[in-house]
MIMARGU-171698 format. One line per field, with one value per residue (C-alpha): residue number from 1; residue in one letter; x, y, z. Coordinates in pm, 1 decimal, padded with zeros to 6 digits, always signed. Layout:
<atoms>
num	NUM_...
residu	a_...
x	X_...
y	Y_...
z	Z_...
</atoms>
This chain:
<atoms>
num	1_2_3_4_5_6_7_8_9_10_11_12_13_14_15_16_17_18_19_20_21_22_23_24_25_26_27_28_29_30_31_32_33_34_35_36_37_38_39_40_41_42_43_44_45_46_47_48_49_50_51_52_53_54_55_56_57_58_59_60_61_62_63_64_65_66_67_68_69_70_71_72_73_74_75_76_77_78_79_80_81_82_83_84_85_86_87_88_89_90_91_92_93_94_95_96_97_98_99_100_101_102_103_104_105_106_107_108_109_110_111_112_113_114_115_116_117_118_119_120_121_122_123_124_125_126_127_128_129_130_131_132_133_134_135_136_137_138_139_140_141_142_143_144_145_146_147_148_149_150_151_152_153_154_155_156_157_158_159_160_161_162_163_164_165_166_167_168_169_170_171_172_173_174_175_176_177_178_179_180_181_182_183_184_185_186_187_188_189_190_191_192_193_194_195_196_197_198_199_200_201_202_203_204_205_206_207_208_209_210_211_212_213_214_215_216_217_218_219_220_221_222_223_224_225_226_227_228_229_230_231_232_233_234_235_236_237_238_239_240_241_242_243_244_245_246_247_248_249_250_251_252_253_254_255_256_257_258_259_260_261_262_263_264_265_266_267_268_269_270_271_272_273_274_275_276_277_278_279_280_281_282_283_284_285_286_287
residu	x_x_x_x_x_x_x_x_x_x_x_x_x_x_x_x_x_x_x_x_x_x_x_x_x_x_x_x_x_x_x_x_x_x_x_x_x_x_x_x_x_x_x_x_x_x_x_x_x_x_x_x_x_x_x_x_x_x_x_x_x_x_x_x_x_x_x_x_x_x_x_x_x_x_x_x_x_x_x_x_x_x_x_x_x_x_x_x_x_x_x_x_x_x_x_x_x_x_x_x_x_x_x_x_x_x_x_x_x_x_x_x_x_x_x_x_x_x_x_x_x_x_x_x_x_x_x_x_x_x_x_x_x_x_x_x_x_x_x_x_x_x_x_x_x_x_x_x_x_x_x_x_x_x_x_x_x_x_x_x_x_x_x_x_x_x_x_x_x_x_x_x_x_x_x_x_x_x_x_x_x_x_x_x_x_x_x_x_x_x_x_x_x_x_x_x_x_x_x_x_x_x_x_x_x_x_x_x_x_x_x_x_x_x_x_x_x_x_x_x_x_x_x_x_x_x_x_x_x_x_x_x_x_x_x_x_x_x_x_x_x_x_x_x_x_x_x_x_x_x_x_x_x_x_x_x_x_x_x_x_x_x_x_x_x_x_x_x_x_x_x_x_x_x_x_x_x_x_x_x_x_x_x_x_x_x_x
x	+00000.0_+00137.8_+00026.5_+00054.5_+00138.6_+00319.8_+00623.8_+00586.4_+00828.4_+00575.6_+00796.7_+00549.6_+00350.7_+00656.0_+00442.1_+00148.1_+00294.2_+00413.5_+00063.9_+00196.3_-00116.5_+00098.3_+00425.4_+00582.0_+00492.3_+00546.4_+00561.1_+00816.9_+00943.1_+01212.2_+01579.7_+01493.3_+01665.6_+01348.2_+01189.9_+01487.7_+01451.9_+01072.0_+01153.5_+01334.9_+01446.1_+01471.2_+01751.5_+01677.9_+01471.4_+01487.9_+01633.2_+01413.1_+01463.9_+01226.7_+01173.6_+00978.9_+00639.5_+00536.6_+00235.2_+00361.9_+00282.5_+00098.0_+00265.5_+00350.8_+00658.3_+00968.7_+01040.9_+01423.5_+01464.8_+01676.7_+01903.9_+01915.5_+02095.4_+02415.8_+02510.6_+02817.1_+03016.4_+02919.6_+02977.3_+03326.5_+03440.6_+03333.1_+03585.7_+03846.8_+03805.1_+03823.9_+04098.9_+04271.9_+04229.3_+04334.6_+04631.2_+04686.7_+04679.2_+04891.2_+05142.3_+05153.9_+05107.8_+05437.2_+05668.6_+05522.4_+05600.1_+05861.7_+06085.9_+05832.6_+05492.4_+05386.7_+05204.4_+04836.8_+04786.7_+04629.4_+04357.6_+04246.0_+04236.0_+04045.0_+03774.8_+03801.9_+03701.3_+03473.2_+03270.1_+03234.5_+03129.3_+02835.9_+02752.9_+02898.6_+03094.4_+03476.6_+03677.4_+03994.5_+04164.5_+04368.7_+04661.9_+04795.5_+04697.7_+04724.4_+04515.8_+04226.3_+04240.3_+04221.9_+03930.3_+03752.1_+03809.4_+03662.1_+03390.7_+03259.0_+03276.1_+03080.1_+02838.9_+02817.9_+02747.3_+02507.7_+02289.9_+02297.4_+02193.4_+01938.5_+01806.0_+01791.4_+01622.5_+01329.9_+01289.2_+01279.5_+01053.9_+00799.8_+00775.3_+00594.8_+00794.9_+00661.7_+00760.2_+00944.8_+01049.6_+01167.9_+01401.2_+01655.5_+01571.9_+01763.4_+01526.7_+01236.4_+01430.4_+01492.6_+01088.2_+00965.8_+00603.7_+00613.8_+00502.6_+00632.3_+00433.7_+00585.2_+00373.2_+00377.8_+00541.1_+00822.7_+01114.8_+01149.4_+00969.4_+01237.7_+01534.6_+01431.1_+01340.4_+01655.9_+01915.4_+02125.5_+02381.4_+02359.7_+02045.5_+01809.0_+01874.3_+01789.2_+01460.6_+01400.4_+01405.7_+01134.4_+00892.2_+00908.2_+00800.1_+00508.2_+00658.2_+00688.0_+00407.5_+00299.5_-00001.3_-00150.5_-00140.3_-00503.3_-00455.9_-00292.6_-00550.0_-00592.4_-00258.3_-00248.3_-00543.6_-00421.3_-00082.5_-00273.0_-00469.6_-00092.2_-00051.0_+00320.1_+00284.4_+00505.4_+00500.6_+00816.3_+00751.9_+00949.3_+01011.9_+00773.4_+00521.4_+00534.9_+00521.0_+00244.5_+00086.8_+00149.5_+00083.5_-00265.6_-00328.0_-00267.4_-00448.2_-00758.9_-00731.0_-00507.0_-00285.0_+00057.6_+00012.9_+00292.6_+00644.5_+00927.3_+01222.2_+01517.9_+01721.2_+01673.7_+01643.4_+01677.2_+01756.6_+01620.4_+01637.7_+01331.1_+01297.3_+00983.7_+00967.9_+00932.3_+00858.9_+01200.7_+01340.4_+01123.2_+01251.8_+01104.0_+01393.5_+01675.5_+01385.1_+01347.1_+01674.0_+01791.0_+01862.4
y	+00000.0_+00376.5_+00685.4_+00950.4_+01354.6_+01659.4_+01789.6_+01805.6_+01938.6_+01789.3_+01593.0_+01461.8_+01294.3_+01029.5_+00869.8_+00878.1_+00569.3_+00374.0_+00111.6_-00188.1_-00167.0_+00121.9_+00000.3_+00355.5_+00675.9_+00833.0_+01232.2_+01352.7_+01455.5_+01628.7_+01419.2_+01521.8_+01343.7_+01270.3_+01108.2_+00925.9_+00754.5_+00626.0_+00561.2_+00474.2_+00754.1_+00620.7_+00758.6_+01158.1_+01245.6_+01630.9_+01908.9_+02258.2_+02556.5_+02750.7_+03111.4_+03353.4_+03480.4_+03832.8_+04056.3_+04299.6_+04639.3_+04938.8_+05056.8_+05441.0_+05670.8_+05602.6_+05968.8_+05859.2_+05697.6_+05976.6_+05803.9_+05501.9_+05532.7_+05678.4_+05306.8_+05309.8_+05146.9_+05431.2_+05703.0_+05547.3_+05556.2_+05846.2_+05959.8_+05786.2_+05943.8_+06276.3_+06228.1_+06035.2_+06345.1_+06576.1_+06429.4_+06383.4_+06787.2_+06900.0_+06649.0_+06686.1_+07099.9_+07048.0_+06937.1_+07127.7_+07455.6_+07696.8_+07950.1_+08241.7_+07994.4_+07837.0_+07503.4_+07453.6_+07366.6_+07035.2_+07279.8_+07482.4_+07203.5_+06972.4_+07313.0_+07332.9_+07006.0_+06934.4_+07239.5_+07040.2_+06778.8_+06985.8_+07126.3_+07477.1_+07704.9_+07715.4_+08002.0_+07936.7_+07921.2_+07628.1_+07718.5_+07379.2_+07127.6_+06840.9_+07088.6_+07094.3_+06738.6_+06668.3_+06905.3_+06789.0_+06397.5_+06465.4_+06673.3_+06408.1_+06204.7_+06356.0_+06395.3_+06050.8_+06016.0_+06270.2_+06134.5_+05741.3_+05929.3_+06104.9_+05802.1_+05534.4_+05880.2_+05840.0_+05551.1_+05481.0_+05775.9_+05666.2_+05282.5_+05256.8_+05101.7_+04772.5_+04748.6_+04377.6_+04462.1_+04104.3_+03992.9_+03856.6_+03746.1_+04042.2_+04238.9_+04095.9_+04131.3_+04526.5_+04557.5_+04544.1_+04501.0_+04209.1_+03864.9_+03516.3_+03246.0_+02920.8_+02549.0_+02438.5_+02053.3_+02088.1_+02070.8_+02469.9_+02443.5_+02196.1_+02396.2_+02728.5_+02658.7_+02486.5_+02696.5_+02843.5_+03053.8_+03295.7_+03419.8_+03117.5_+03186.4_+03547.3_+03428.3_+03143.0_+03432.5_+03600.4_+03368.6_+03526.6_+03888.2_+03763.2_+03814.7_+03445.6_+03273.9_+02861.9_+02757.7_+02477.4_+02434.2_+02493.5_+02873.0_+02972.5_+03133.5_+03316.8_+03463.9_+03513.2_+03718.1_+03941.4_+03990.7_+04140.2_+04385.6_+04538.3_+04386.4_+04318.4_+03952.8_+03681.0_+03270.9_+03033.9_+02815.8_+02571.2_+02722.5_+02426.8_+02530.7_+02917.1_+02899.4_+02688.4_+02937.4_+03210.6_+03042.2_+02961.6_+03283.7_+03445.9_+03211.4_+03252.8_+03666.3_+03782.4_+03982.8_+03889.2_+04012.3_+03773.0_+03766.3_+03481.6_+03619.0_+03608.5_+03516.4_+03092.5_+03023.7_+02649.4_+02368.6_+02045.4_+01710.7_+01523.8_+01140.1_+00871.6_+00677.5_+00352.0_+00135.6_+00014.3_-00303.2_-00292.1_-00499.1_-00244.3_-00029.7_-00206.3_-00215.7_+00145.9_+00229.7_+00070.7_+00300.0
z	+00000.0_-00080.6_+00070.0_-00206.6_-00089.4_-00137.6_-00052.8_+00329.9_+00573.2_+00846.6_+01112.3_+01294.8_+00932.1_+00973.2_+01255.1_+01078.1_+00830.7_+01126.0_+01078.2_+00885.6_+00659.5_+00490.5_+00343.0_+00190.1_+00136.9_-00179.9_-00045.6_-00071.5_+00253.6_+00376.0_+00556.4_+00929.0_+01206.4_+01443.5_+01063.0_+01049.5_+01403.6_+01330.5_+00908.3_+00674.3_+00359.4_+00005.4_-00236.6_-00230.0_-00543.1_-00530.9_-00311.7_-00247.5_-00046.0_+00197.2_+00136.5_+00254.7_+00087.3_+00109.8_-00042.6_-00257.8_-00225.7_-00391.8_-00744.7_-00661.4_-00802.5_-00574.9_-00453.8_-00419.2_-00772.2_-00890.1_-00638.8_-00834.6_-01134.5_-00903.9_-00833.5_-00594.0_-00822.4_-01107.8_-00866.2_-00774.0_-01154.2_-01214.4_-00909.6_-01042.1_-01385.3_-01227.6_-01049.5_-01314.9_-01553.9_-01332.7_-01239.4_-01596.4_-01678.0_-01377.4_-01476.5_-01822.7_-01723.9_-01475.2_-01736.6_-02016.8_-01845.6_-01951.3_-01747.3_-01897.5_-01759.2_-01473.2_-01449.4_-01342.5_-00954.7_-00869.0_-00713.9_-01005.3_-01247.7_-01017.4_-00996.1_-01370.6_-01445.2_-01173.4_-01308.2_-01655.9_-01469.7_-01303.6_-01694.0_-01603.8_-01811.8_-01841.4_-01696.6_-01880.9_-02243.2_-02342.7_-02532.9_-02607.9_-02792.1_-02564.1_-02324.9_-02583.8_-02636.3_-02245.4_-02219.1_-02535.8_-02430.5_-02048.2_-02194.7_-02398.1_-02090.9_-01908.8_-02191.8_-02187.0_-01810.2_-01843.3_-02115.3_-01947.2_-01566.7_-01779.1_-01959.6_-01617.3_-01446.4_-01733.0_-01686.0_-01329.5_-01279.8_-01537.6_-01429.1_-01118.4_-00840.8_-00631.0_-00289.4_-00222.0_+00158.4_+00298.7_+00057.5_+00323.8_+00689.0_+00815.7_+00627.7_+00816.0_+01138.1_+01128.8_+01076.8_+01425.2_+01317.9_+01057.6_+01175.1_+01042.7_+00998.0_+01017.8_+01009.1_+01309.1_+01364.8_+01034.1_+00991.5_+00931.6_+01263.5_+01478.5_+01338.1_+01429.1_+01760.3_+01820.2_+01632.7_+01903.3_+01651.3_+01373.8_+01201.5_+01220.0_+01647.5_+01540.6_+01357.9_+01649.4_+01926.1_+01734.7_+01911.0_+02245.6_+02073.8_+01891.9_+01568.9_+01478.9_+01522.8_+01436.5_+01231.7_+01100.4_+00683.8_+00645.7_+00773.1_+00459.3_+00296.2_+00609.3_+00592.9_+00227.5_+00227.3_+00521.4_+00301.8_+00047.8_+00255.3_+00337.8_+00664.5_+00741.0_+00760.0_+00621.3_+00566.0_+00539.1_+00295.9_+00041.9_-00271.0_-00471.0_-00249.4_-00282.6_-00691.3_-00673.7_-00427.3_-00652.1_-00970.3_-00853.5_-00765.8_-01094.2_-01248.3_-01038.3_-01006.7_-01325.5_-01071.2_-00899.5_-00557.1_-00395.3_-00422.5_-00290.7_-00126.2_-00305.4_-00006.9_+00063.7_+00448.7_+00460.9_+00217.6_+00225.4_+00065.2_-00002.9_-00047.6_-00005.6_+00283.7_+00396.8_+00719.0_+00881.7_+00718.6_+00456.9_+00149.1_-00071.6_+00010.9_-00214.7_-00513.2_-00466.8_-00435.2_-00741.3_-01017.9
</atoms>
């Protein structure tokens, strides 16, 4: 006899097969170690992750996405081309000065070129040819810059921005009024209340200030509609799960109004199970 299911993280369902009227059960369900003291795992057959699940929130206009285009990592290049350029001039300046001129101070070139950068007008007359060169290559830099800020300014300011706020668990932590909601009796259950280190300890502690909370499966729909009202609320769930979850959703209301995390909390491996020296197990094994 098999008992078919779903990916369950349920510890306690391992005890539920125990009866000798059932001889496996097909699942899958996640490698725990109290499972592994009552049955027996199979070969794994797939590994998932549990994320969290989150209601998204209202399209609106980001007032800080002019912010956005100035990556750090844009905003440190364009340092280092200033910099680069201006030691460039005063260098080049220092050796191409005569007894009847002086070269430019790494002050007013940095001035001169930082004013290009900010679109303003030049106060001085290159002479040289090198010099217009310089000025004509950083101009066109900036140009550049100024046209791509320009362009990712258009178009984060026209696209209406979607709030995703617990992408990470540390996310979730810092908001002092979100709730997890975690099934009570799995295995994302047994590790979080006995995680004494690191973040899942973090997440663990949560219980004691009523922000993570235990329910049974059949409270989902519960949750899920609170999420989409905009309360703060989020569920731990395996990733299989959560697309499902969302997939269904779409399907039954044309909108997405769910998002996974992208952070993965736990990982799992997921096998069928059998009773305990069960000669199925070699049969099933066998590849």
């Amino acid at each position: 006899m098999t008992i078919p299911g779903k990916p369950s993280n349920n510890v306690s369902e391992g005890r539920m097969y125990i009866p000798q009227e059932a001889d496996m059960g097909l699942g899958p369900f996640a490698m725990t170690e109290p499972r592994a003291s009552v049955i027996v795992f199979t070969t794994p057959i797939l590994s998932d992750y549990s994320r969290m699940i989150g209601g998204r929130g209202v399209p609106e206009i980001d007032p800080w996405g002019f912010l956005l285009p100035l990556a750090p990592q844009v905003l440190a290049a364009t340092l280092a081309a200033l910099v680069t350029a201006v030691f460039v001039v005063v260098i080049l300046s220092y050796f191409a000065a005569t007894r009847d001129s002086s070269y430019e101070s790494l002050s007013s070139v940095f001035f001169i070129y930082y004013r290009v950068l900010l679109q303003q007008d030049r106060v001085t007359r290159e002479n040289k040819t090198w010099q217009r060169i310089l000025t004509a290559a950083w101009i066109l830099t900036t140009v550049i810059l100024t046209w791509s800020y320009c362009s990712n300014l258009t178009s984060q300011m026209t696209v209406l921005y979607t709030s995703h706020p617990y992408q990470t668990a540390e996310d979730f932590i810092q908001d002092t009024e979100a709730v997890l909601y975690v099934e009570t009796d799995t295995a994302d259950a047994q590790i979080l209340k006995n995680a004494n280190s690191g973040i899942l300890h973090k997440l663990g502690r949560l219980e004691d200030k009523g922000r993570l909370k235990y329910k049974r499966q059949d409270e989902n729909n519960f949750i899920l509609t609170a999420m989409i009202t905009g309360q703060p609320l989020v569920l731990l769930l395996d990733d299989l799960t959560s697309q499902v979850i969302m997939g269904q959703h779409f399907s039954q209301t044309g909108r997405c109004d769910y998002y996974a995390s992208r952070e993965t909390i736990l990982h799992f491996t997921y096998c069928m199970i059998v009773q305990k020296d069960s000669p199925l197990l070699p049969a099933i094994n066998t590849k």
